[in-house]
mmCIF file of the C-alpha atoms, coordinates in Angstrom:
data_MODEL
# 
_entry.id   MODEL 
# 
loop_
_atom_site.group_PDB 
_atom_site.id 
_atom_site.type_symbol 
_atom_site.label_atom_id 
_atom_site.label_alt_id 
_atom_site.label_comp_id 
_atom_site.label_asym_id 
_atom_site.label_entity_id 
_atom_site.label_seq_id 
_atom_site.pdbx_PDB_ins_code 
_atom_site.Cartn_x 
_atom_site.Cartn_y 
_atom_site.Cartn_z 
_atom_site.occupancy 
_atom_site.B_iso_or_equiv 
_atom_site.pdbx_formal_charge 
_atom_site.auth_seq_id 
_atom_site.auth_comp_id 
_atom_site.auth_asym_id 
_atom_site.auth_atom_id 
_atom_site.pdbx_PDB_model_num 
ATOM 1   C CA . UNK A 1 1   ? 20.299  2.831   13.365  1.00 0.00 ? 1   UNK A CA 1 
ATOM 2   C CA . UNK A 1 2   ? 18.380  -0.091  14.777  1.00 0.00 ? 2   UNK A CA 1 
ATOM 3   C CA . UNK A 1 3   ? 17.561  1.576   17.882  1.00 0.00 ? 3   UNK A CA 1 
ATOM 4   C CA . UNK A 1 4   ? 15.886  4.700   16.078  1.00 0.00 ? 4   UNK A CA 1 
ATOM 5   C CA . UNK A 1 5   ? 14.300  2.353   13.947  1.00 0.00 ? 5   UNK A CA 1 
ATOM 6   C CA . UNK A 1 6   ? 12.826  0.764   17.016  1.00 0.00 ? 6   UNK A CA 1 
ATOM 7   C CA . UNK A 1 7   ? 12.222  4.135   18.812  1.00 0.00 ? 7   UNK A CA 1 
ATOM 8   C CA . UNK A 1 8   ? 9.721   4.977   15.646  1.00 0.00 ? 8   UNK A CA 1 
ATOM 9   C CA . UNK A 1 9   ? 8.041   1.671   15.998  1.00 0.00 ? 9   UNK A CA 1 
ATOM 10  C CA . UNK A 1 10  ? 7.299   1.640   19.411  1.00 0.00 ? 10  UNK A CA 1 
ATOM 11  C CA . UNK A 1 11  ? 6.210   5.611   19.631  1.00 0.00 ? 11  UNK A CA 1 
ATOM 12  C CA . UNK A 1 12  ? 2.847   6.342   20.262  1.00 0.00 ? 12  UNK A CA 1 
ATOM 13  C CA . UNK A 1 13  ? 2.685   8.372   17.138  1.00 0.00 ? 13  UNK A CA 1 
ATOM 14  C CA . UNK A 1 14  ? 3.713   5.966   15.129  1.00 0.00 ? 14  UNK A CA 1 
ATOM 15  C CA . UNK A 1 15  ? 1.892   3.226   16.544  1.00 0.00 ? 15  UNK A CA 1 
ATOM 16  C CA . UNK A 1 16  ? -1.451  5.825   15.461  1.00 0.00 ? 16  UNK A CA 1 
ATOM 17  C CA . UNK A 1 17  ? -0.318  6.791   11.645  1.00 0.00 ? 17  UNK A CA 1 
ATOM 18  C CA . UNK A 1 18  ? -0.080  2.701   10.964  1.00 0.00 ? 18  UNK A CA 1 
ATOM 19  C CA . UNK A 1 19  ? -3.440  1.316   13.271  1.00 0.00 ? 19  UNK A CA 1 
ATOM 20  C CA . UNK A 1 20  ? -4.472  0.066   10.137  1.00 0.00 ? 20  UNK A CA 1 
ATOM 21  C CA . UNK A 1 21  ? -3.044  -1.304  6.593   1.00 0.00 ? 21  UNK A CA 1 
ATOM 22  C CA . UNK A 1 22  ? -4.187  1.696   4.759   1.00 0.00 ? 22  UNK A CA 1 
ATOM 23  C CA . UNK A 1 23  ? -3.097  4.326   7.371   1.00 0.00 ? 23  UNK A CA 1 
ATOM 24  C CA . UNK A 1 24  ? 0.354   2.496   7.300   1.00 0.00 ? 24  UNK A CA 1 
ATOM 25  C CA . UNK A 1 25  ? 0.793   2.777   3.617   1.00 0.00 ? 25  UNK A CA 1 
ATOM 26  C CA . UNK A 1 26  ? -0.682  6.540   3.256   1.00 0.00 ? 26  UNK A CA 1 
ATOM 27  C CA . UNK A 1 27  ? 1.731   6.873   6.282   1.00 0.00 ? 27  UNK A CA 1 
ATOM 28  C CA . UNK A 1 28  ? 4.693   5.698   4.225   1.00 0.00 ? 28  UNK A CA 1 
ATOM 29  C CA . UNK A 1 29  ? 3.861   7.178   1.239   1.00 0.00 ? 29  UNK A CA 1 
ATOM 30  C CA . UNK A 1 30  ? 3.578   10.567  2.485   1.00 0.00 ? 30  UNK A CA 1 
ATOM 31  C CA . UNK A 1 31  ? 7.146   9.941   4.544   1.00 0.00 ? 31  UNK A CA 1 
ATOM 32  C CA . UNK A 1 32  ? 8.409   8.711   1.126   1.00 0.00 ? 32  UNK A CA 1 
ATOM 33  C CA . UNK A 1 33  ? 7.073   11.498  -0.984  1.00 0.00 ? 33  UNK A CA 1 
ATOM 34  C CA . UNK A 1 34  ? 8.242   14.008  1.589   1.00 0.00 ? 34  UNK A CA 1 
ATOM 35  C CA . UNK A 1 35  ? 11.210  12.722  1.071   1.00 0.00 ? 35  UNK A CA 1 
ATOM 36  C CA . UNK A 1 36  ? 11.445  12.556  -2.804  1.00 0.00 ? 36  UNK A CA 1 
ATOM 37  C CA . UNK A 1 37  ? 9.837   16.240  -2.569  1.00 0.00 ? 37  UNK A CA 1 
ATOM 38  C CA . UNK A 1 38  ? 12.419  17.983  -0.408  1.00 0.00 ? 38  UNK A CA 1 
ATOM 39  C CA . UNK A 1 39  ? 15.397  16.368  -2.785  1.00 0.00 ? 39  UNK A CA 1 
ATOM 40  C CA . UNK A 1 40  ? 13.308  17.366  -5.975  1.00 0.00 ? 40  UNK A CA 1 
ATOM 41  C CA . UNK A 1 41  ? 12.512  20.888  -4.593  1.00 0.00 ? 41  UNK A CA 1 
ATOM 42  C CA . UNK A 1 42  ? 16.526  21.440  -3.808  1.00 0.00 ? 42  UNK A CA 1 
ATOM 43  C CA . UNK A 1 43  ? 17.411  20.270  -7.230  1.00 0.00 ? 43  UNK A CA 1 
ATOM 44  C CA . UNK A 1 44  ? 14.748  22.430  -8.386  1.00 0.00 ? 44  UNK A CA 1 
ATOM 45  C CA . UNK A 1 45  ? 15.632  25.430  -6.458  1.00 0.00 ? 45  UNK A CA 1 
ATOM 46  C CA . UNK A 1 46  ? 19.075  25.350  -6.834  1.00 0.00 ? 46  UNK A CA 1 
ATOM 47  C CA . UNK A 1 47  ? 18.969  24.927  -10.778 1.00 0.00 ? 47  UNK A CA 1 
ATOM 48  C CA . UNK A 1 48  ? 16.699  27.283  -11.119 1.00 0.00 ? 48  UNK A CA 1 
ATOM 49  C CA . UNK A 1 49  ? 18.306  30.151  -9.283  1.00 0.00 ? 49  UNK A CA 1 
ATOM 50  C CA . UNK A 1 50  ? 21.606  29.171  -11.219 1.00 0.00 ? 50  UNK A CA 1 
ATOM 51  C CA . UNK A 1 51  ? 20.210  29.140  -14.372 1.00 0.00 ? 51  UNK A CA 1 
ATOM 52  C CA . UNK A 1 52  ? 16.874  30.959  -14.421 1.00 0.00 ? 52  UNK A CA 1 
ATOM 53  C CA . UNK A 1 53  ? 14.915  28.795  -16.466 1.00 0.00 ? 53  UNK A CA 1 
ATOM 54  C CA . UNK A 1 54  ? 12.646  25.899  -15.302 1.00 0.00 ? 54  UNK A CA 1 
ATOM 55  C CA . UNK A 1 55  ? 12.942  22.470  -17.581 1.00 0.00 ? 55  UNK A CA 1 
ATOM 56  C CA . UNK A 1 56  ? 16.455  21.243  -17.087 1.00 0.00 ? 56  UNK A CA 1 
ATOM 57  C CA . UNK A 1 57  ? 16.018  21.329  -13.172 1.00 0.00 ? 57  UNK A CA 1 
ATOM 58  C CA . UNK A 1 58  ? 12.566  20.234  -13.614 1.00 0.00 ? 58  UNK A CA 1 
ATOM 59  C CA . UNK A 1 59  ? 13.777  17.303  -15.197 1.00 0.00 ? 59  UNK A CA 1 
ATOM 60  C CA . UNK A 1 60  ? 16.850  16.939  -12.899 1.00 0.00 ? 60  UNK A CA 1 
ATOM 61  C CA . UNK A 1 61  ? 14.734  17.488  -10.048 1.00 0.00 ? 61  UNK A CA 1 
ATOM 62  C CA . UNK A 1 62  ? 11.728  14.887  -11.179 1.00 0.00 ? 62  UNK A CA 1 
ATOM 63  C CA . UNK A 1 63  ? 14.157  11.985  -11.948 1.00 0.00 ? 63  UNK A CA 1 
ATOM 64  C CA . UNK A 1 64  ? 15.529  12.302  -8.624  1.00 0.00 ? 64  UNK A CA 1 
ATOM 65  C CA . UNK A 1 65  ? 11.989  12.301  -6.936  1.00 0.00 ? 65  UNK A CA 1 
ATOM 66  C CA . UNK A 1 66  ? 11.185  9.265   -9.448  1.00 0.00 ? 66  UNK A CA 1 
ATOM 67  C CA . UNK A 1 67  ? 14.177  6.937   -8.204  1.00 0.00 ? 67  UNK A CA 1 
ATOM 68  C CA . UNK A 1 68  ? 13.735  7.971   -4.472  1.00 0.00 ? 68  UNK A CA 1 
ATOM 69  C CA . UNK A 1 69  ? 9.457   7.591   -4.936  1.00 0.00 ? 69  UNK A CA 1 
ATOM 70  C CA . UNK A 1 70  ? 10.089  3.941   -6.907  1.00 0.00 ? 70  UNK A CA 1 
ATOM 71  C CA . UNK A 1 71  ? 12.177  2.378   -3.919  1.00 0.00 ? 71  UNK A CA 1 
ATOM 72  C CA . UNK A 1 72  ? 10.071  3.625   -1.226  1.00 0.00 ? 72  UNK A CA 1 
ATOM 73  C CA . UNK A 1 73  ? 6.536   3.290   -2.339  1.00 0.00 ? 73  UNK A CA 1 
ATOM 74  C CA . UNK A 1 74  ? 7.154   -0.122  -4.357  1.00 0.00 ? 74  UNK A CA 1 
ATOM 75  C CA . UNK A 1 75  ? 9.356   -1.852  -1.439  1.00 0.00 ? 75  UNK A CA 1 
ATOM 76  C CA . UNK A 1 76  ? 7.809   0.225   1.837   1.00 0.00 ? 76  UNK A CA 1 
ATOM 77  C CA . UNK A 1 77  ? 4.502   1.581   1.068   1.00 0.00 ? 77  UNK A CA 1 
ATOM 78  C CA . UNK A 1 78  ? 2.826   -1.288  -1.021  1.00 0.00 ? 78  UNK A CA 1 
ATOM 79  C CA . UNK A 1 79  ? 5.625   -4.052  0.294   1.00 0.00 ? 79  UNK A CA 1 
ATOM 80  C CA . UNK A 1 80  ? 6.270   -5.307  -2.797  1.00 0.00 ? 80  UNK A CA 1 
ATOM 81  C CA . UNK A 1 81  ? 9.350   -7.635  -2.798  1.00 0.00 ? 81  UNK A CA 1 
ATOM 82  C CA . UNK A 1 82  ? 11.460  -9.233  -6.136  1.00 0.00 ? 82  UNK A CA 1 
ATOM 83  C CA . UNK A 1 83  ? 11.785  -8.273  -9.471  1.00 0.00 ? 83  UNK A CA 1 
ATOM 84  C CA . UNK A 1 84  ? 8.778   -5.410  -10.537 1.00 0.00 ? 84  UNK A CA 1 
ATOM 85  C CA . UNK A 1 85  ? 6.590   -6.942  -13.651 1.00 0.00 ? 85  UNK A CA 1 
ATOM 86  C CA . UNK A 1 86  ? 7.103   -5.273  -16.755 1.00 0.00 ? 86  UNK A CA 1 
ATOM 87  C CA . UNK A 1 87  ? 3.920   -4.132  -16.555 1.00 0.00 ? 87  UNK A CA 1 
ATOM 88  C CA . UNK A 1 88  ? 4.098   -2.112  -13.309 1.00 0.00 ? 88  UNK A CA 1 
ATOM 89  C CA . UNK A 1 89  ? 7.719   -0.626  -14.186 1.00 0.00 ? 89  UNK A CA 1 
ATOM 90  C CA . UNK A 1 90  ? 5.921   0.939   -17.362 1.00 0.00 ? 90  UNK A CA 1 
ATOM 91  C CA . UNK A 1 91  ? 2.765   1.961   -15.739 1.00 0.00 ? 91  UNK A CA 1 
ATOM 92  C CA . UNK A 1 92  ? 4.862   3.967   -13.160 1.00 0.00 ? 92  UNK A CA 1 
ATOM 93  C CA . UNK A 1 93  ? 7.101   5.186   -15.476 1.00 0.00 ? 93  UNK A CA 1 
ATOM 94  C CA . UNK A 1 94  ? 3.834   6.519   -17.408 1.00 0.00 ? 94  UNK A CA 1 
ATOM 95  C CA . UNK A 1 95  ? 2.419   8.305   -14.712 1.00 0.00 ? 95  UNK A CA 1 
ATOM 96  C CA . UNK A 1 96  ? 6.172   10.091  -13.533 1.00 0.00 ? 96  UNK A CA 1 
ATOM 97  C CA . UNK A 1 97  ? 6.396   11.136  -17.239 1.00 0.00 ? 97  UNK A CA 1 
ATOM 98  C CA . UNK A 1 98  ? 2.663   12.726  -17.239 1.00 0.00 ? 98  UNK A CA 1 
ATOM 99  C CA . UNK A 1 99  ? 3.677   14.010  -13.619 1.00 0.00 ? 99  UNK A CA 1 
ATOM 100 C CA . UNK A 1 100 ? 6.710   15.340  -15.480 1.00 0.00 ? 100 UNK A CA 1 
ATOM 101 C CA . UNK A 1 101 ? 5.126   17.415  -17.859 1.00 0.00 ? 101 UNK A CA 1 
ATOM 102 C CA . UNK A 1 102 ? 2.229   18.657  -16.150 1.00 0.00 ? 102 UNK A CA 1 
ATOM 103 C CA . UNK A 1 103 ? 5.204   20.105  -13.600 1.00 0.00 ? 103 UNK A CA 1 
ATOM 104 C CA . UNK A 1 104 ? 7.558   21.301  -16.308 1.00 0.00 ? 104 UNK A CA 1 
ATOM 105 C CA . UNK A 1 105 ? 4.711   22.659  -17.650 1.00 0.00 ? 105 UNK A CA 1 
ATOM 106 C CA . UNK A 1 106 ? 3.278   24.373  -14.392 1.00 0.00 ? 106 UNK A CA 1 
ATOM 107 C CA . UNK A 1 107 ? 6.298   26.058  -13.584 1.00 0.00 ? 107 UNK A CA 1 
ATOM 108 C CA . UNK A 1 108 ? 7.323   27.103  -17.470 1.00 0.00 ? 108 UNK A CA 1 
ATOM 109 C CA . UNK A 1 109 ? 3.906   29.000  -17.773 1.00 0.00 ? 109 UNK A CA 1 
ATOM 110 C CA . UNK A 1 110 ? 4.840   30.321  -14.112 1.00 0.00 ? 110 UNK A CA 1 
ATOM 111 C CA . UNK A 1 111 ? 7.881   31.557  -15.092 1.00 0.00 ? 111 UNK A CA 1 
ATOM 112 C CA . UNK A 1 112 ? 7.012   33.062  -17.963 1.00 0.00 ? 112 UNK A CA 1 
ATOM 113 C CA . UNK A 1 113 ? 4.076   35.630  -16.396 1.00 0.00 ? 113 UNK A CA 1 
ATOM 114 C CA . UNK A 1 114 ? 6.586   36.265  -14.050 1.00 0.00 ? 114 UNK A CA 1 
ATOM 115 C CA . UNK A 1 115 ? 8.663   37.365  -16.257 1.00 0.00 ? 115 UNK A CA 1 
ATOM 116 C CA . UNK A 1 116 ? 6.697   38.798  -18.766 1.00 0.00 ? 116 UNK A CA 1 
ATOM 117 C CA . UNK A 1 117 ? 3.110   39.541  -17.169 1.00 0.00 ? 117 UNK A CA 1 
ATOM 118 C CA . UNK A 1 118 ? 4.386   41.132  -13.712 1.00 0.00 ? 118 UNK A CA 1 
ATOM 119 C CA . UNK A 1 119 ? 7.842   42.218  -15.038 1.00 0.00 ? 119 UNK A CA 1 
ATOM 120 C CA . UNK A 1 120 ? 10.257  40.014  -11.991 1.00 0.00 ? 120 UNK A CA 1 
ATOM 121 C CA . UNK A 1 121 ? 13.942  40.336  -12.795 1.00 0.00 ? 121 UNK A CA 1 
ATOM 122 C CA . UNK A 1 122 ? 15.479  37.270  -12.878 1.00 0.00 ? 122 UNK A CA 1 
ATOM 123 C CA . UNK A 1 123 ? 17.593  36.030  -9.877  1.00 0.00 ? 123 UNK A CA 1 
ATOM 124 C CA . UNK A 1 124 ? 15.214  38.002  -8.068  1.00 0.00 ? 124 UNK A CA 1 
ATOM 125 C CA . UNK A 1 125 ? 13.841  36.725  -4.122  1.00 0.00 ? 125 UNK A CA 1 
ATOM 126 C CA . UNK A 1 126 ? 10.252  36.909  -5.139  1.00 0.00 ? 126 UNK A CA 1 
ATOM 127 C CA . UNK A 1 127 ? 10.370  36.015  -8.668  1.00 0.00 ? 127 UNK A CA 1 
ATOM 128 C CA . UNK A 1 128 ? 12.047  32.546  -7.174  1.00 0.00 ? 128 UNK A CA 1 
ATOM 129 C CA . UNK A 1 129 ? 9.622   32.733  -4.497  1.00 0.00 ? 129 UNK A CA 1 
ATOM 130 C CA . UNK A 1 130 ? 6.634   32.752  -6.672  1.00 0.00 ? 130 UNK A CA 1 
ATOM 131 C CA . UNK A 1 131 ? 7.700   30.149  -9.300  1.00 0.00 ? 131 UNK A CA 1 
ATOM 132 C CA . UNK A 1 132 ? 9.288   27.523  -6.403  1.00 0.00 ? 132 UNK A CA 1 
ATOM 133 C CA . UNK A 1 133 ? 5.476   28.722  -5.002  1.00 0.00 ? 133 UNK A CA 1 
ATOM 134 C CA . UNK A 1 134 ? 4.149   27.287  -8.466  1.00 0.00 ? 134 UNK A CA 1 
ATOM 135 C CA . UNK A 1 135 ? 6.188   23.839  -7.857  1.00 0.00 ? 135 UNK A CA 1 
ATOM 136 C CA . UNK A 1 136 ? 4.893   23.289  -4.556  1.00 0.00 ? 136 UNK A CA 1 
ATOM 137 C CA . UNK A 1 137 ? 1.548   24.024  -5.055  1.00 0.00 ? 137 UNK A CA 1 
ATOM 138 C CA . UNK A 1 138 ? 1.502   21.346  -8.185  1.00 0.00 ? 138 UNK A CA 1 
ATOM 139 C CA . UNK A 1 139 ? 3.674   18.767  -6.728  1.00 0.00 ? 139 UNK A CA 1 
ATOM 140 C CA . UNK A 1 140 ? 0.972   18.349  -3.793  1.00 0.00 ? 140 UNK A CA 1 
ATOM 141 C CA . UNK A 1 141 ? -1.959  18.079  -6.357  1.00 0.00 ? 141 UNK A CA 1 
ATOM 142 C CA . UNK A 1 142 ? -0.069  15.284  -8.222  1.00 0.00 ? 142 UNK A CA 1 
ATOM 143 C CA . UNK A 1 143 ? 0.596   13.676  -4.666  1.00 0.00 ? 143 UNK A CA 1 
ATOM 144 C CA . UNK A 1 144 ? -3.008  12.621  -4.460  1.00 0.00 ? 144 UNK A CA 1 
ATOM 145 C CA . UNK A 1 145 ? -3.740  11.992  -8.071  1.00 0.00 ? 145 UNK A CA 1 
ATOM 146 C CA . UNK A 1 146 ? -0.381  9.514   -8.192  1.00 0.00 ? 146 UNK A CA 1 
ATOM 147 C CA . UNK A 1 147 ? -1.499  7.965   -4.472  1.00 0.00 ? 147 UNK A CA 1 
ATOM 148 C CA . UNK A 1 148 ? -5.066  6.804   -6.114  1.00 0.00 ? 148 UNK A CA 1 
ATOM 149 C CA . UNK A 1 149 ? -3.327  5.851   -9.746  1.00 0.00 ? 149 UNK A CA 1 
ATOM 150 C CA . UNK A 1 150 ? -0.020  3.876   -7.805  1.00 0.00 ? 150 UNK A CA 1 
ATOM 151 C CA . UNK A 1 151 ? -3.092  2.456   -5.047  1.00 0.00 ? 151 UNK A CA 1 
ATOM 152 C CA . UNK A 1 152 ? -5.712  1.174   -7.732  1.00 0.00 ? 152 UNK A CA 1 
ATOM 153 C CA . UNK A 1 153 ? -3.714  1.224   -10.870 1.00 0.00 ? 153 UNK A CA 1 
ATOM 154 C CA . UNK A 1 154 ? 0.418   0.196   -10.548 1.00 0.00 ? 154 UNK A CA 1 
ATOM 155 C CA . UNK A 1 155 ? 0.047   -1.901  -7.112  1.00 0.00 ? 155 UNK A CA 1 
ATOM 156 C CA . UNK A 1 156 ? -3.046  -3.291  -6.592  1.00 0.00 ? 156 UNK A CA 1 
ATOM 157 C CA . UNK A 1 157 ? -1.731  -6.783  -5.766  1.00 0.00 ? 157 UNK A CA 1 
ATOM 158 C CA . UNK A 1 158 ? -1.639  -6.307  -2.085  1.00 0.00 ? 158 UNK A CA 1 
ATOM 159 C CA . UNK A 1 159 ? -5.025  -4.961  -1.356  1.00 0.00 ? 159 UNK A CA 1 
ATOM 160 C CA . UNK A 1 160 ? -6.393  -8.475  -3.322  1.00 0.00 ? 160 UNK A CA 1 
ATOM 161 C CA . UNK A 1 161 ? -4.427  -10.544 -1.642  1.00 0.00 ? 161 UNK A CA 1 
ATOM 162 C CA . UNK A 1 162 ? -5.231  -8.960  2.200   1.00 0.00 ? 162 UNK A CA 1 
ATOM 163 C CA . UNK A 1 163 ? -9.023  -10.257 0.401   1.00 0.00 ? 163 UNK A CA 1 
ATOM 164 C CA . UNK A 1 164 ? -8.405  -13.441 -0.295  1.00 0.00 ? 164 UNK A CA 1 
ATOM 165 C CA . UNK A 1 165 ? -6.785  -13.389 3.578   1.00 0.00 ? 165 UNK A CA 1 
ATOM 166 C CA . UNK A 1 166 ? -10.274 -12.183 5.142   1.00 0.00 ? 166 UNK A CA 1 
ATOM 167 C CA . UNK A 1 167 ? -12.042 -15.003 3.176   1.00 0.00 ? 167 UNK A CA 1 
ATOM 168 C CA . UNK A 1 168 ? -9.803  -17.722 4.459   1.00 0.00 ? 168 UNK A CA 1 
ATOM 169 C CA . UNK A 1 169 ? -12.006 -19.738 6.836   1.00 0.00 ? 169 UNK A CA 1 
ATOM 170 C CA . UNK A 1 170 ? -14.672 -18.299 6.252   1.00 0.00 ? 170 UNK A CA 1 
ATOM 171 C CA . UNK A 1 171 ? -17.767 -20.658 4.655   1.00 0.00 ? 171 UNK A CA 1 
ATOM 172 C CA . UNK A 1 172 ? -17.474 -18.135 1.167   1.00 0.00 ? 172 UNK A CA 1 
ATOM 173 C CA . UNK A 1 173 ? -13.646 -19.081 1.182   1.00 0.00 ? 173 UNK A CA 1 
ATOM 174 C CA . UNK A 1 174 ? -14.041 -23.532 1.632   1.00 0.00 ? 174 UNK A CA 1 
ATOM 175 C CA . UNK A 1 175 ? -16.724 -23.030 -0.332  1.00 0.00 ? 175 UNK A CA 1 
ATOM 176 C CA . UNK A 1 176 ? -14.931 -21.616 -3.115  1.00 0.00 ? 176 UNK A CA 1 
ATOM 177 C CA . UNK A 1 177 ? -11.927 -23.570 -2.247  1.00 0.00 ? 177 UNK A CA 1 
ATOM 178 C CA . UNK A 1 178 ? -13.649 -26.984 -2.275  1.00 0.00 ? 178 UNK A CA 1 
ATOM 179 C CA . UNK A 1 179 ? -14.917 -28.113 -5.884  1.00 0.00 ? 179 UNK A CA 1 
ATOM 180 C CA . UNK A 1 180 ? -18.283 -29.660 -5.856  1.00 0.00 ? 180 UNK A CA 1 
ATOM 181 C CA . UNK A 1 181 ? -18.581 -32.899 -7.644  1.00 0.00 ? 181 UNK A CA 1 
ATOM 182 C CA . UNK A 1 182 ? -21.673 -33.724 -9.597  1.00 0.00 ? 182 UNK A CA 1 
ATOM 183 C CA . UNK A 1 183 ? -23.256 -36.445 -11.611 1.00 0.00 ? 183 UNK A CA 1 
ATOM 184 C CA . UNK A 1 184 ? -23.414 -36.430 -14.868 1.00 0.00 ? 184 UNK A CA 1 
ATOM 185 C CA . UNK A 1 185 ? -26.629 -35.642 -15.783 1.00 0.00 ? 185 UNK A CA 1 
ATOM 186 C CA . UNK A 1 186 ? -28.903 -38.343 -16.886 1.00 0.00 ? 186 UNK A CA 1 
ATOM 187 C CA . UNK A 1 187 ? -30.184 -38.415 -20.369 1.00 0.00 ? 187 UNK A CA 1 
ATOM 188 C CA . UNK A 1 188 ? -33.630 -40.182 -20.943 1.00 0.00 ? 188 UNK A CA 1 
ATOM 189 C CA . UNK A 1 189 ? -32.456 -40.460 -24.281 1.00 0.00 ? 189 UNK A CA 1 
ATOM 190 C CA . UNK A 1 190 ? -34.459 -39.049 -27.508 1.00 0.00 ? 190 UNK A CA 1 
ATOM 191 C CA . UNK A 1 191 ? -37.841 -38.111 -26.490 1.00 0.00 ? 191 UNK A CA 1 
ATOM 192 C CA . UNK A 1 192 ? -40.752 -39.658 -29.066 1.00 0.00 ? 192 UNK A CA 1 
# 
């Protein structure tokens, strides 16, 4: 496994997708969502063509795509290490629950004019077609949205701290390190 793992790291391909700390964390994102997305859309289309409706696999399919996205984009993406602050572990929880509905949502209101509006009999190739269409389609929409909210919003520590890096050394940085000592200022005392 080591030697793959070095293969990757050494090819020029990868050497291109991570030239720079934001191409290597959209880079690992994406790999990370891609992988979260094929498990999801599995569960997905597996429950769905057993079943024939869309929220229990929806909801099967998102909490596996929440645990996978969670380890990946918190540990590899944005290299965050230790115990997650309460604060973070809600926020992302947040946004996978809004991510949640909007997608059980999506594909409900899919299913439904498929069913009722066109007339597709269930268990049908296209009618499974069309709706796993549905979850595609939304599930790459919500991959940018949740890139800028996890980015700006859940793990912004990293991108202030590379900042504070750049500044080291530099005559903003002592500056700013270094307190400045003054006098007191000198009173004349009450003025006649």
């Amino acid at each position: 496994m080591e030697m793959l793992a070095e293969f990757i790291r050494k090819h020029p391909w990868w050497q291109w997708l991570t030239r720079t700390p934001s191409a290597a964390k959209m880079t690992k994102y994406a790999l990370s969502s891609v992988l979260a997305f094929v498990l999801s859309y599995v569960t997905f289309t597996v429950g769905y063509w057993l079943t024939g409706y869309t929220t229990v696999p929806s909801i099967i399919a998102f909490l596996i795509a929440a645990m996978v996205n969670w380890v990946m984009n918190r540990r590899w993406a944005w290299e965050q290490t230790g115990r997650a602050p309460v604060k973070q572990t809600v926020a992302y929880a947040a946004v996978s629950l809004v991510s949640l509905g909007v997608t059980a949502l999506a594909t409900g209101r899919t299913n439904h004019w498929v069913k009722y509006g066109i007339h597709v009999q269930n268990h049908h190739g296209l009618r499974l077609l069309i709706v796993t269409g549905a979850y595609v389609v939304i599930n790459v929409v919500l991959f940018v949205a949740k890139f800028l909210v996890y980015e700006f919003l859940i793990f912004p520590g990293r991108r202030t701290e590379r900042k504070s890096r750049k500044l080291t050394g530099s005559p903003l940085a002592l500056a700013a390190e270094t307190p400045v000592e003054r006098e007191p200022a000198l009173s004349s005392g009450p003025t006649a």
